[in-house]
LOZANU-217478 format. One record per residue (C-alpha): residue in three letters; y, x, z. Coordinates in Angstrom, 2 decimals, padded with zeros to 5 digits, always signed. Layout:
<recs>
+------+---------+---------+---------+
! resn !   north !    east !      up !
+------+---------+---------+---------+
!  ALA !       Y !       X !       Z !
...
+------+---------+---------+---------+
</recs>
This chain:
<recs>
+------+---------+---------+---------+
! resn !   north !    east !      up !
+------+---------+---------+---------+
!  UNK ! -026.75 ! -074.67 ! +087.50 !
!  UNK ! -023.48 ! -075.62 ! +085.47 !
!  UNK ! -021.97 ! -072.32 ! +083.93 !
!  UNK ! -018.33 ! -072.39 ! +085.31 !
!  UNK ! -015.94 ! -072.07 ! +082.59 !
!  UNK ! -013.81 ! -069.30 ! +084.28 !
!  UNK ! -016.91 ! -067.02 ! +083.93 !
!  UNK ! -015.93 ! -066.85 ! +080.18 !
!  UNK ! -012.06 ! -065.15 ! +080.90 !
!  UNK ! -010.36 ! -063.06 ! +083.06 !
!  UNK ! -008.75 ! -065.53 ! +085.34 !
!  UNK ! -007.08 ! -065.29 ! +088.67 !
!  UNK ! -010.45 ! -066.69 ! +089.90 !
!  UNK ! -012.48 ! -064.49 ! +088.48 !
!  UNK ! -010.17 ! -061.53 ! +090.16 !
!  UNK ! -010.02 ! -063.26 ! +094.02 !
!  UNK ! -013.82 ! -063.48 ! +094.00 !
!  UNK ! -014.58 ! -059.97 ! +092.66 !
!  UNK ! -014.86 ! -058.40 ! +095.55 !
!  UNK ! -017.77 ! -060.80 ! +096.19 !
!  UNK ! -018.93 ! -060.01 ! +092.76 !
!  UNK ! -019.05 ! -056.17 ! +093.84 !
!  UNK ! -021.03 ! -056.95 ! +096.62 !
!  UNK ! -023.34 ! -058.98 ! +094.63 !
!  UNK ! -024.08 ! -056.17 ! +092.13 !
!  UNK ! -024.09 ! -053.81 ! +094.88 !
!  UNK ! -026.58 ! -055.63 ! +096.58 !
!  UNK ! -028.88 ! -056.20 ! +093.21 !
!  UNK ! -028.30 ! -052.40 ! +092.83 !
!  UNK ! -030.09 ! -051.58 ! +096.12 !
!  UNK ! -032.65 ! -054.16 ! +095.70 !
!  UNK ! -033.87 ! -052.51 ! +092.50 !
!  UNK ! -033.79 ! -049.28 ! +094.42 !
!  UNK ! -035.62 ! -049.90 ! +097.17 !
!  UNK ! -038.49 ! -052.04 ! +095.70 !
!  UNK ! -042.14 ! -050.72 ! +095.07 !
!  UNK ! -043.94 ! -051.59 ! +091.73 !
!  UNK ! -047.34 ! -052.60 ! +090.85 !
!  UNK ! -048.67 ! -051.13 ! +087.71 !
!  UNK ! -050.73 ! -053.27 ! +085.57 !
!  UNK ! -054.34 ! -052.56 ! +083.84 !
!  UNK ! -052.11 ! -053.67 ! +080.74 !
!  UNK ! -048.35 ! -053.21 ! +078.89 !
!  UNK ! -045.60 ! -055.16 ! +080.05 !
!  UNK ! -042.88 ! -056.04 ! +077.56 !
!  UNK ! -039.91 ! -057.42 ! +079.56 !
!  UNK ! -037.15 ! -060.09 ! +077.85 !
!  UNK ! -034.36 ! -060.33 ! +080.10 !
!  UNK ! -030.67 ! -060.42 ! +079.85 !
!  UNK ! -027.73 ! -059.50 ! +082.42 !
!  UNK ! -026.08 ! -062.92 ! +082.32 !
!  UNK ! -026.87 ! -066.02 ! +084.27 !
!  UNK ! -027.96 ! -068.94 ! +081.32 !
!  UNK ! -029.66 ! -069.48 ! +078.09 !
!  UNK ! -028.99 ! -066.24 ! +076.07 !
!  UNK ! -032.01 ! -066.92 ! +074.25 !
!  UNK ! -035.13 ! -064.94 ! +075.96 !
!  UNK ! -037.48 ! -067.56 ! +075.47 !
!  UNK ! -037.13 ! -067.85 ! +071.43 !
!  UNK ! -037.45 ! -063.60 ! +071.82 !
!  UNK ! -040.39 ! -063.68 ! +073.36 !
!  UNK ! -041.98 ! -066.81 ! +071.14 !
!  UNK ! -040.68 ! -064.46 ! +068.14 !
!  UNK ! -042.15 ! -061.23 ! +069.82 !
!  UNK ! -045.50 ! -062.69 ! +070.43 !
!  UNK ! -045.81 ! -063.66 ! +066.64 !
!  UNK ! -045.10 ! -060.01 ! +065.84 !
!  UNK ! -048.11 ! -058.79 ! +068.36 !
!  UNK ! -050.65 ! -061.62 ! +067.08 !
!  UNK ! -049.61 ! -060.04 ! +063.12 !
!  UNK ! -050.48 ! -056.70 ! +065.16 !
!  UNK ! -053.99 ! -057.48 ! +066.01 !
!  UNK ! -052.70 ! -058.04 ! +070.12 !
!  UNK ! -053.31 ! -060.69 ! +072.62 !
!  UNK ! -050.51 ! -061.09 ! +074.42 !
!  UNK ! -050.00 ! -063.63 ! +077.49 !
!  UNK ! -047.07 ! -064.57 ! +078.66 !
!  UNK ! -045.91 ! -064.79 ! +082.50 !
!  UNK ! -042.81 ! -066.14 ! +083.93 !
!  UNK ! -041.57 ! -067.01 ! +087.57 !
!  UNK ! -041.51 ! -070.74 ! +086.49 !
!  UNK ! -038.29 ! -071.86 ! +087.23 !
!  UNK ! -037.67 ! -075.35 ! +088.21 !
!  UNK ! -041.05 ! -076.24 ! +089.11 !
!  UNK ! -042.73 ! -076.00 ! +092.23 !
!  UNK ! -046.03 ! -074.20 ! +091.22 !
!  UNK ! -046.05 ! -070.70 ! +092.99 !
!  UNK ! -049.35 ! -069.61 ! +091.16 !
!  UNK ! -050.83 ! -067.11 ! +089.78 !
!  UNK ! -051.59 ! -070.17 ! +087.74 !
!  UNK ! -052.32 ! -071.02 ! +083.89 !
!  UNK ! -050.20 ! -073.08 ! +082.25 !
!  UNK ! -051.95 ! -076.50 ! +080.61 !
!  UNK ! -049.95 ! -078.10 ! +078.59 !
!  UNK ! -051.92 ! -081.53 ! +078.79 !
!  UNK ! -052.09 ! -081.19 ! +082.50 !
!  UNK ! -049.24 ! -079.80 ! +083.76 !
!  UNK ! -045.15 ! -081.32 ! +083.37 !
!  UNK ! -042.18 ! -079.02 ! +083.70 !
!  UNK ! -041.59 ! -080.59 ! +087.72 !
!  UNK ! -044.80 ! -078.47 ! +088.34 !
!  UNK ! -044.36 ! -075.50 ! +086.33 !
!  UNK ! -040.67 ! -075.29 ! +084.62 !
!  UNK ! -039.92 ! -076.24 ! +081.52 !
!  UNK ! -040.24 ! -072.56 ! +079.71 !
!  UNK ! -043.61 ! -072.32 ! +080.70 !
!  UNK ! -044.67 ! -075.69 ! +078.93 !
!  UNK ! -042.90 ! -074.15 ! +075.40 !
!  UNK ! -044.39 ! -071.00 ! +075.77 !
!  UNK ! -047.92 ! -072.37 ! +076.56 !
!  UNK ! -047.71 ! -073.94 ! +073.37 !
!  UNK ! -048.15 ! -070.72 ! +071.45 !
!  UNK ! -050.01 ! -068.13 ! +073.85 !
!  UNK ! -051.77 ! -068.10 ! +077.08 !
!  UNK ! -048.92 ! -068.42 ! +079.90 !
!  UNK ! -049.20 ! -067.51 ! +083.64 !
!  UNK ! -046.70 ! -069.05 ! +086.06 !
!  UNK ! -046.35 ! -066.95 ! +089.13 !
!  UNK ! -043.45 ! -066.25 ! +091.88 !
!  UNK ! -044.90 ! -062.75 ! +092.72 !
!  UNK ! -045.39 ! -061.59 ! +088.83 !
!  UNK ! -048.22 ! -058.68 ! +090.19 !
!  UNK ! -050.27 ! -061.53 ! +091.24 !
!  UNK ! -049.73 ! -063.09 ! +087.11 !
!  UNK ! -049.97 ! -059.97 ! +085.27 !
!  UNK ! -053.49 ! -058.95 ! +087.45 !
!  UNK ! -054.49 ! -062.82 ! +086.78 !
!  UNK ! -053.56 ! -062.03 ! +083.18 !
!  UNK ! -055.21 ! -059.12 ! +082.54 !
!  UNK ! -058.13 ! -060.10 ! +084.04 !
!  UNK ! -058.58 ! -063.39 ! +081.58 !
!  UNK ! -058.02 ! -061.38 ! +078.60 !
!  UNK ! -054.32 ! -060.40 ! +078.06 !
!  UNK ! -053.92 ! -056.80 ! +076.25 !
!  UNK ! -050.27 ! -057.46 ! +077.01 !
!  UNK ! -048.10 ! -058.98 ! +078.77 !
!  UNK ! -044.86 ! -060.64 ! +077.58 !
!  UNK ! -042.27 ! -061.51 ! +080.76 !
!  UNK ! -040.01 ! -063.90 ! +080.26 !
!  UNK ! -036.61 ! -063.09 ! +082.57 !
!  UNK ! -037.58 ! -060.59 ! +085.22 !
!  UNK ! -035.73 ! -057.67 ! +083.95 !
!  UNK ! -033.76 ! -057.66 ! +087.82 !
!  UNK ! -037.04 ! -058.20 ! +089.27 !
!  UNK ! -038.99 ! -054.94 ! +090.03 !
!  UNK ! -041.98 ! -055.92 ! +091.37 !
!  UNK ! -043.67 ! -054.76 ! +088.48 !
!  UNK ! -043.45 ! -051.41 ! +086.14 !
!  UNK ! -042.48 ! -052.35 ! +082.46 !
!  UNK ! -043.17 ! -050.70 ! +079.18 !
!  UNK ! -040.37 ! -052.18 ! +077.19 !
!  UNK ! -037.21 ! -053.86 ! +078.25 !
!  UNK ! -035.46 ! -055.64 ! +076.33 !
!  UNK ! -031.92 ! -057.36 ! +077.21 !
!  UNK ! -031.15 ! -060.14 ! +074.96 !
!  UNK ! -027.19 ! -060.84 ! +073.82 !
!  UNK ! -025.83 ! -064.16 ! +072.56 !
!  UNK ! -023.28 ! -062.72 ! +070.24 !
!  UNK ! -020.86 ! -065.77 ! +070.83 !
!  UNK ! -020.66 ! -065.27 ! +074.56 !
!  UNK ! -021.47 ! -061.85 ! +075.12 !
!  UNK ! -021.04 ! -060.29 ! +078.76 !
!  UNK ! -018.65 ! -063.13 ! +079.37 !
!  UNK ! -015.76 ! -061.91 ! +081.28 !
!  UNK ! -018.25 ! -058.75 ! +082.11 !
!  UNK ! -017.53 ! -059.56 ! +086.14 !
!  UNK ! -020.75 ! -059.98 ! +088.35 !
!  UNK ! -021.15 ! -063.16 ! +090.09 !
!  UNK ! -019.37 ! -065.04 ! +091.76 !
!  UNK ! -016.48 ! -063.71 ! +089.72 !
!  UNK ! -018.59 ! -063.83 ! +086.57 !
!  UNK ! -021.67 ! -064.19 ! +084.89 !
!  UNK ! -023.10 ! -061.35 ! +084.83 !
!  UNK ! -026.62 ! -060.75 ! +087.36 !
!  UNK ! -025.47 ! -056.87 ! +087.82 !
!  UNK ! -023.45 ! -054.39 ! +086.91 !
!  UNK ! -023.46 ! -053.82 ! +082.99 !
!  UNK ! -023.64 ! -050.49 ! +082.72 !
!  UNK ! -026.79 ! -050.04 ! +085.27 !
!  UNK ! -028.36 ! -052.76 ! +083.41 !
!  UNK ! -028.22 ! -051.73 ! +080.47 !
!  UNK ! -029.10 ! -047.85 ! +081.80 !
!  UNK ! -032.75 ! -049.24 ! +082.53 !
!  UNK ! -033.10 ! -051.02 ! +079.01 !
!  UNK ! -034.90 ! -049.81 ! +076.25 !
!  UNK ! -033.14 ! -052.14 ! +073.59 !
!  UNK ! -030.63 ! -054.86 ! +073.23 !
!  UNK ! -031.47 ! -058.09 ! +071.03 !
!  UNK ! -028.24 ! -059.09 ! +069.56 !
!  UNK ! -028.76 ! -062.86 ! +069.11 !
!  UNK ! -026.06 ! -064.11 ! +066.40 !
!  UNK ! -023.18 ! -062.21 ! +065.09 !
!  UNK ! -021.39 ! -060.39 ! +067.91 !
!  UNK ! -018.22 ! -062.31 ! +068.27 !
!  UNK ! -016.51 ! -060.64 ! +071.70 !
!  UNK ! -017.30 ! -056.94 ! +071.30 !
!  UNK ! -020.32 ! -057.07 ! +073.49 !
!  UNK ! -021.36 ! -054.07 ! +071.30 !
!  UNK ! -019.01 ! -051.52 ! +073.28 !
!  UNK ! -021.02 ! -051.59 ! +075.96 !
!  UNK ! -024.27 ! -051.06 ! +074.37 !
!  UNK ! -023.91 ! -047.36 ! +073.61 !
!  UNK ! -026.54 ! -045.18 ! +071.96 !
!  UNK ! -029.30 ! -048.06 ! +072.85 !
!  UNK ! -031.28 ! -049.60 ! +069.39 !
!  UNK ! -030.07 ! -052.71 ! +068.67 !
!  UNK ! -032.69 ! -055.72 ! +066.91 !
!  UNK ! -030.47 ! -058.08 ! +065.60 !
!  UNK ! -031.40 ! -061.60 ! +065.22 !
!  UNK ! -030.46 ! -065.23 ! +064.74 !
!  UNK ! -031.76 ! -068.49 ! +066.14 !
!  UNK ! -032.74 ! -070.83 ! +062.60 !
!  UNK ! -033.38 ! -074.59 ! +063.11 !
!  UNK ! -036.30 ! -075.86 ! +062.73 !
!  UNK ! -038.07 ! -077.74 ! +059.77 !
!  UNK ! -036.75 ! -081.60 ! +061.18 !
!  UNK ! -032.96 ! -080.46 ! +060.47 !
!  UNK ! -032.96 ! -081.89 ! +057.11 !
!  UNK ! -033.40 ! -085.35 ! +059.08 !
!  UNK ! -030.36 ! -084.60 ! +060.71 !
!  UNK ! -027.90 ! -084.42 ! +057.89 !
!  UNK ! -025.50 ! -087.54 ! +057.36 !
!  UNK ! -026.53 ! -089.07 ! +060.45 !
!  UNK ! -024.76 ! -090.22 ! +063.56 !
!  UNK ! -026.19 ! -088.13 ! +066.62 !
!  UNK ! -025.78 ! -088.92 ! +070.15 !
!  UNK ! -026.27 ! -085.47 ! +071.85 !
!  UNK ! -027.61 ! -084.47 ! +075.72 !
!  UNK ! -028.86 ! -080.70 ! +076.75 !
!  UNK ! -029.36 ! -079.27 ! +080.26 !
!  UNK ! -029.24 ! -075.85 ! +079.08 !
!  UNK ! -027.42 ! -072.43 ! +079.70 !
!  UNK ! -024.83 ! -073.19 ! +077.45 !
!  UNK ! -024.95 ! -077.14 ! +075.61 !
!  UNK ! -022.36 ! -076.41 ! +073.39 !
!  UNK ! -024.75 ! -073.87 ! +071.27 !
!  UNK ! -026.52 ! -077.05 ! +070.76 !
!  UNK ! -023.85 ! -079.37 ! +069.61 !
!  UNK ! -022.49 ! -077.17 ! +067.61 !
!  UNK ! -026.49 ! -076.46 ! +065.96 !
!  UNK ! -026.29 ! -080.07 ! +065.10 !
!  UNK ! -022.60 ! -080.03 ! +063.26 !
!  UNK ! -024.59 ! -076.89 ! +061.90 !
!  UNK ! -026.93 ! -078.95 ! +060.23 !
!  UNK ! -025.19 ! -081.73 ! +059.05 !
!  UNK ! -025.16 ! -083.74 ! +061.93 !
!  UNK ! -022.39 ! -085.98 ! +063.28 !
!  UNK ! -022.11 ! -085.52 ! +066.89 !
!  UNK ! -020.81 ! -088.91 ! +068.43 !
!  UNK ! -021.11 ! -088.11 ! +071.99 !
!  UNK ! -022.72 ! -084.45 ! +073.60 !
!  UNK ! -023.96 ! -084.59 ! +077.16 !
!  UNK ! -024.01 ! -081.69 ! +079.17 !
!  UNK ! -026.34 ! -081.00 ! +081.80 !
!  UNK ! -027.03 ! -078.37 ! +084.47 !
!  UNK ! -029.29 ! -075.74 ! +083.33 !
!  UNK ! -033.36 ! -077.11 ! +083.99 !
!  UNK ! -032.10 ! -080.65 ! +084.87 !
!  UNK ! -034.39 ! -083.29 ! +085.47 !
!  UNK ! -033.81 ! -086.23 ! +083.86 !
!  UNK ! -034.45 ! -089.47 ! +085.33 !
!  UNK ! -035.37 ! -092.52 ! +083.89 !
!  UNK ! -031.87 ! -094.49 ! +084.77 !
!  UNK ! -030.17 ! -091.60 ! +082.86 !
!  UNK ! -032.58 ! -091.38 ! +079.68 !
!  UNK ! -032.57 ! -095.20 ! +079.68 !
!  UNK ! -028.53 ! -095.00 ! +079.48 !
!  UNK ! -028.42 ! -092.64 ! +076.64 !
!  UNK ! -031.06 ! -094.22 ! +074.58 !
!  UNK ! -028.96 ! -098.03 ! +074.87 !
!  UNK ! -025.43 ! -095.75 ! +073.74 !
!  UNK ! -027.48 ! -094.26 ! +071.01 !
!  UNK ! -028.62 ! -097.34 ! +069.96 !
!  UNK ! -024.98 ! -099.18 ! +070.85 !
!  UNK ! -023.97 ! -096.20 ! +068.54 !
!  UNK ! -026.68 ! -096.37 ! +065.84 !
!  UNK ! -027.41 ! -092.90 ! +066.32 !
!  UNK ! -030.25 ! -090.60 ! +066.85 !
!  UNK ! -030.49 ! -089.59 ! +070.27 !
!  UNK ! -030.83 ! -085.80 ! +069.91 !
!  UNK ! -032.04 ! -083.12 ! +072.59 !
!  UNK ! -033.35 ! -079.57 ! +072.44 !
!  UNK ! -037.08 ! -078.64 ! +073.28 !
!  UNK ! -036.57 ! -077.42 ! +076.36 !
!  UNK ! -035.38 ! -080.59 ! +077.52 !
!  UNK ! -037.79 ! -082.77 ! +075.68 !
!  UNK ! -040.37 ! -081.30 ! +078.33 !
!  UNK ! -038.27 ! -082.41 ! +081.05 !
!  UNK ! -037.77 ! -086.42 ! +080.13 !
!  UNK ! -040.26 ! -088.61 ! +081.38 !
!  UNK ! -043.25 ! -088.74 ! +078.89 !
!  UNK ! -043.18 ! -092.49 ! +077.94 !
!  UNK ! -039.69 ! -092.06 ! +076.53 !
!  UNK ! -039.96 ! -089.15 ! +074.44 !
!  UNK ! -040.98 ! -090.78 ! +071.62 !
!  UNK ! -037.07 ! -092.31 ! +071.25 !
!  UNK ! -035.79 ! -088.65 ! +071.46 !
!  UNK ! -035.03 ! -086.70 ! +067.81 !
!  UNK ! -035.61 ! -082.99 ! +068.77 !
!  UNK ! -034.15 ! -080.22 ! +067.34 !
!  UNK ! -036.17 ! -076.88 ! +067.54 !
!  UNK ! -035.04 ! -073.31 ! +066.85 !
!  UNK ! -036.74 ! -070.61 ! +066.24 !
!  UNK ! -035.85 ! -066.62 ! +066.21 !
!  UNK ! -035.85 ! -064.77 ! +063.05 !
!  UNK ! -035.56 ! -061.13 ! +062.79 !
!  UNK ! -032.64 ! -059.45 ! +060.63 !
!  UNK ! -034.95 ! -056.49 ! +060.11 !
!  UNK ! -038.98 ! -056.93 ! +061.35 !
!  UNK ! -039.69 ! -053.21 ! +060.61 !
!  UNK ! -037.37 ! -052.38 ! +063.23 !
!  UNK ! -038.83 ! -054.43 ! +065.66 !
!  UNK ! -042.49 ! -053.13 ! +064.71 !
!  UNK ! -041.05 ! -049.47 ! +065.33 !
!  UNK ! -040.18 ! -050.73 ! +069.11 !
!  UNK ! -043.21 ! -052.12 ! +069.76 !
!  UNK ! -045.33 ! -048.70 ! +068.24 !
!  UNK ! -043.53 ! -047.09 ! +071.24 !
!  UNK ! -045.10 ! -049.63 ! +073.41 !
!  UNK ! -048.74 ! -049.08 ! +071.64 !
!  UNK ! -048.61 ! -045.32 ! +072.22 !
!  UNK ! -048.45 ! -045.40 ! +075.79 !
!  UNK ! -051.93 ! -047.29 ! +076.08 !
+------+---------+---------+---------+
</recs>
């Protein structure tokens, strides 16, 4: 899915669909209500956020499960799998499986921790705990209450916020804010906040955090890029690359979890190359180009760093102390 630009501002659009965005929340409201929960054998740390798109949960979670490994954990990840067609419980193999099976999250979380791809999460976390896990780290699933969660924590991105805080259609946002954030235990401010999001967190702790290219950036600088993402929002991705030093030629957007075909890799690689450029794409969609023409993409990685680690440590002691 393309994130419509309206979501961002309070337009007449916005307004004629929000009674349709009331119903919608009203809706995910009763869903939540209604639905029974399966407790695990083992904690369940939940990364979600209230707006549709890339706010950043799966750099939390790669970030959170480097904090539990430092902690003496084992933590495995599980996720719904979203653009692939695997309904699981399964394990994600990197070598075997391609983001068409399995989405392309799973393959970058898989690269750090065990990962579990089901549609019906009880049937990941029991596969889980069952092969190990001592944890379990969801990523997404915080409107999904099919199972009971220790910690849940709503990620931010501080440049977008809440967008124009309507649910959808009239908005971004999966629910209501305020009964969102009622059932969270924390809010991961990713970035500095940049449209107030803050007023709506009220007396909830806050981790603050920002995303930090990765090592390659330096091979970035001075050069001519020619940019594609199929992300929440691309433009956090162009501008990464003007971040870096990068001179962004051309930036392709793409809907969230596209797959690219070979006709449309082909094209960009001849403009790149028309261009002299680097053709440039993020890791998430790396996974999602076919294989044998990866090695003409220039990837850009981020990772999540912590503003203040003890404070994160302190959130997951509350986690520890339940078990």
């Amino acid at each position: 899915m393309r994130t419509p630009e309206f979501w961002h501002d309070d337009t007449m659009l916005s307004r004629l669909l929000s009674p349709l965005g009331r119903l919608y929340a009203w809706a995910v409201a009763r869903r939540l209500t209604d639905a029974e929960s399966y407790r695990p054998k083992v904690p369940v740390i939940c990364v979600g956020n209230i707006v549709a798109g890339g706010a950043g949960k799966t750099p939390t979670c790669l970030a959170l499960a480097e904090r539990l490994h430092a902690r003496g954990r084992h933590p495995h990840f599980l996720t719904r799998g979203y653009g692939g067609t695997e309904v699981g419980p399964r394990a994600v193999d990197p070598v075997r499986h391609d983001a068409a099976r399995v989405g392309d999250e799973a393959l970058l979380l898989a690269g750090h921790a065990p990962t579990w791809v089901a549609r019906w999460r009880p049937d990941g976390a029991m596969a889980a705990a069952e092969m190990g896990a001592d944890l379990i780290v969801m990523d997404d699933g915080f409107q999904n209450a099919s199972l009971e969660k220790d910690l849940s924590l709503v990620v931010v991105d501080g440049g977008y916020g809440f967008g124009n805080a309507r649910p959808m259609p009239a908005g971004p946002c999966r629910e209501d804010i305020r009964a969102g954030l009622a059932r969270a235990d924390a809010v991961v401010m990713i970035g500095d906040d940049r449209t107030g999001a803050a007023r709506w967190f009220g007396s909830l702790p806050v981790l603050r955090a920002r995303l930090i290219p990765g090592p390659e950036a330096a091979d970035f600088a001075g050069r001519k890029v020619v940019a594609f993402a199929g992300i929440g929002r691309p433009a956090k991705f162009f501008d990464t690359l003007e971040s870096v030093g990068a001179q962004v030629v051309a930036a392709h957007s793409f809907p969230d979890h596209h797959p690219y075909g070979r006709a449309e890799i082909e094209a960009l690689i001849q403009e790149a190359e028309a261009q002299e450029a680097l053709l440039s794409t993020t890791a998430k969609d790396a996974v999602r180009v076919p294989s044998d023409l990866r090695s003409r993409l220039s990837v850009l990685t981020v990772r999540l760093e912590w503003d203040t680690p003890e404070a994160v440590d302190l959130i997951l002691d509350h986690v520890d102390s339940r078990f």
